[in-house]
Residue frames relative to the residue before (quaternion, step in Angstrom):
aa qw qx qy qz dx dy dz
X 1.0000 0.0000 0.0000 0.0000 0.00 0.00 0.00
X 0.4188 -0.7476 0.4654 0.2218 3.77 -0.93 0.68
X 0.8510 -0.0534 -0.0992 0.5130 2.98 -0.94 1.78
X 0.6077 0.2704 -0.5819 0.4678 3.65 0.41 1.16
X 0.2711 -0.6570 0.7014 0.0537 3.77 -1.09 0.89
X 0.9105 -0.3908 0.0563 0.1231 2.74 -1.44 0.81
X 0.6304 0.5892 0.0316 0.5044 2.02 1.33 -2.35
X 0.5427 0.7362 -0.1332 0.3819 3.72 1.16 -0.72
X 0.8346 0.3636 0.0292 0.4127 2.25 1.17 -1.82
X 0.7125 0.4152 -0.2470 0.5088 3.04 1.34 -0.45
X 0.4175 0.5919 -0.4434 0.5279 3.59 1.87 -0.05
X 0.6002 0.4462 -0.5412 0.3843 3.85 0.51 -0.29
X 0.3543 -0.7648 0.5255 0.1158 3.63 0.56 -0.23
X 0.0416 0.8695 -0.4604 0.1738 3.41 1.29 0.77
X 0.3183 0.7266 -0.6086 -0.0184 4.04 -1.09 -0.14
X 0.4646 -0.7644 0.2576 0.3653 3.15 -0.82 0.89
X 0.6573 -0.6108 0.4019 0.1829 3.30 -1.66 0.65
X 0.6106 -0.5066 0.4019 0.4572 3.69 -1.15 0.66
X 0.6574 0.4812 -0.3594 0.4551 3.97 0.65 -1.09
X 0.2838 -0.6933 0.6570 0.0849 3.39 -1.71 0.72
X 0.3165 -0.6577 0.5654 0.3843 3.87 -1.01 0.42
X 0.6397 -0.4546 0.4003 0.4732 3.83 -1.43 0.47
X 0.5911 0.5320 -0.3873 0.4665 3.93 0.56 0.11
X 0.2211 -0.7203 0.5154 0.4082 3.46 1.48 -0.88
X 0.3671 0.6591 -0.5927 0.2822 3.55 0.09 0.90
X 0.4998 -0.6897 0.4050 0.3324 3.55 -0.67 0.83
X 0.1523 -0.7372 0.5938 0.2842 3.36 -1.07 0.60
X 0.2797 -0.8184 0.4635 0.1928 3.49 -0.94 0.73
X 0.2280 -0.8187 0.5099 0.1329 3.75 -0.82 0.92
X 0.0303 -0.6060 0.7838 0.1327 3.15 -1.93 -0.58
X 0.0674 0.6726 -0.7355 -0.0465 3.13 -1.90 0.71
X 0.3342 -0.7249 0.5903 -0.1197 2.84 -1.04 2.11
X 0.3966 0.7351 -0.4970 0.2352 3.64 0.42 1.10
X 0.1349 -0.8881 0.4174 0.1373 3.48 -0.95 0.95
X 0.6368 -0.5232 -0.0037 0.5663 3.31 -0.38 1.42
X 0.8513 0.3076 -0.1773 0.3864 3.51 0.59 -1.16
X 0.0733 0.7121 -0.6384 0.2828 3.89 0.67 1.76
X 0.3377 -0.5280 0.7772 -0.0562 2.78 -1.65 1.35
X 0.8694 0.3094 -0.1307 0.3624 3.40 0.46 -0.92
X 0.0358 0.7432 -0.6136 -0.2643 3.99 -0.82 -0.47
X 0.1458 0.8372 -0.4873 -0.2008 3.27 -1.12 -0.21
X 0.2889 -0.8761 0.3174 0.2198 3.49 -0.20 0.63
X 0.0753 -0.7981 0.5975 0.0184 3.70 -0.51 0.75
X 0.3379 -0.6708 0.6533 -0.0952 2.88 -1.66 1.51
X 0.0410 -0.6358 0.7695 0.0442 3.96 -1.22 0.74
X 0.9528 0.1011 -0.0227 0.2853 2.70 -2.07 -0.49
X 0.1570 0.8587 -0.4762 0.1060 3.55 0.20 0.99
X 0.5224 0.6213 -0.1881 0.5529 3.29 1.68 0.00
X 0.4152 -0.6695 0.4784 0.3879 3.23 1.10 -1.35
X 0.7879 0.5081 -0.0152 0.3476 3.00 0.99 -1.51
X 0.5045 0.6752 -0.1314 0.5219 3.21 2.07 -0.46
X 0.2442 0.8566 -0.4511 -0.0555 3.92 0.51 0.59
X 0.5084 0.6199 -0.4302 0.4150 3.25 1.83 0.35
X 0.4204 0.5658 -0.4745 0.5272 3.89 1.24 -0.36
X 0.7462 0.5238 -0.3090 0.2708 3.17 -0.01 -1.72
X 0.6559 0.5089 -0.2822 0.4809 3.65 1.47 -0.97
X 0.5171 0.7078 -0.2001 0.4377 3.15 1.19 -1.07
X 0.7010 0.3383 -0.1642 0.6059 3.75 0.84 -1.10
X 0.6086 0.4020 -0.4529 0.5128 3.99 0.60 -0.34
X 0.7848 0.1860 -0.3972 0.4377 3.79 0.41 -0.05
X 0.6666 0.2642 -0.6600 0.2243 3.34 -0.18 0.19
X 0.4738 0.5177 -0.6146 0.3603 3.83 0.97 -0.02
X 0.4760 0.7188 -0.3845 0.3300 3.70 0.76 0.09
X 0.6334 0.3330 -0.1329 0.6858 3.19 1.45 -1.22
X 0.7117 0.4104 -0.4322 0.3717 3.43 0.00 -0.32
X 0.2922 0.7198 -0.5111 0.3679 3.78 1.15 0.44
X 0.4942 -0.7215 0.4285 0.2271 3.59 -0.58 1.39
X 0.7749 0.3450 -0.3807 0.3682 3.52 0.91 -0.50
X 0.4896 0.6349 -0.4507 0.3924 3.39 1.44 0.75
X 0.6122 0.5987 -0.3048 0.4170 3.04 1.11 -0.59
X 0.5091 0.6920 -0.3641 0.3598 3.80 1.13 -0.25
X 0.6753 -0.5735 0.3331 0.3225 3.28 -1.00 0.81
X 0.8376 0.0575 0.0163 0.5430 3.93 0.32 0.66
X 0.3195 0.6316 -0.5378 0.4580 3.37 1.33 1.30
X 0.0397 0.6960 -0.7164 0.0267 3.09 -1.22 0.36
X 0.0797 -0.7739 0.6281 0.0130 3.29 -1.39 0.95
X 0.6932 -0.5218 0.1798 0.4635 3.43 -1.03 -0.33
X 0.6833 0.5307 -0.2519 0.4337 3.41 1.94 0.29
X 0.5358 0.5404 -0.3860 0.5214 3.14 1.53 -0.30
C-alpha cells in the first residue's frame, strides 16, 4: 500500500467489525474517540478493493484522530 508502513499500520489498531461486505469479507474498524468529543467523523478507504491510495489515505487520518494527538500540546509526526 502507498505510504503506510507497517508501523502505521498496525498503530491503526484495526479489528474486524460485527458488519460483513455482500461478498462476506470482513469489514475492519476503529473508533478513535476521546472522552471529551464533540465531534465524530467517519472515514472510509478502499471500498472497491482496487483503491490502495484511499486505503492509505484512511490509515492516516485514523492517525490523527489518535486521542493522544488531540491533547493540548501534542504533536506527532502528522500534526
Amino acid at each position: 500500500m502507498p505510504n503506510v508502513s507497517r508501523q502505521l499500520c498496525e498503530s491503526a489498531q484495526l479489528r474486524p467489525g460485527t458488519a460483513r461486505s455482500v461478498k462476506g469479507q470482513v469489514i475492519w474498524v476503529r473508533d478513535a474517540k476521546p472522552d471529551n468529543a464533540s465531534l465524530r467523523v467517519l472515514v472510509v478507504g478502499a471500498i472497491h478493493g482496487d483503491e490502495p491510495a484511499s486505503a492509505a489515505l484512511a490509515f492516516h487520518w485514523i492517525r490523527l484522530a489518535d486521542p493522544p494527538l488531540l491533547k493540548p500540546g501534542a504533536a506527532g509526526p502528522y500534526v
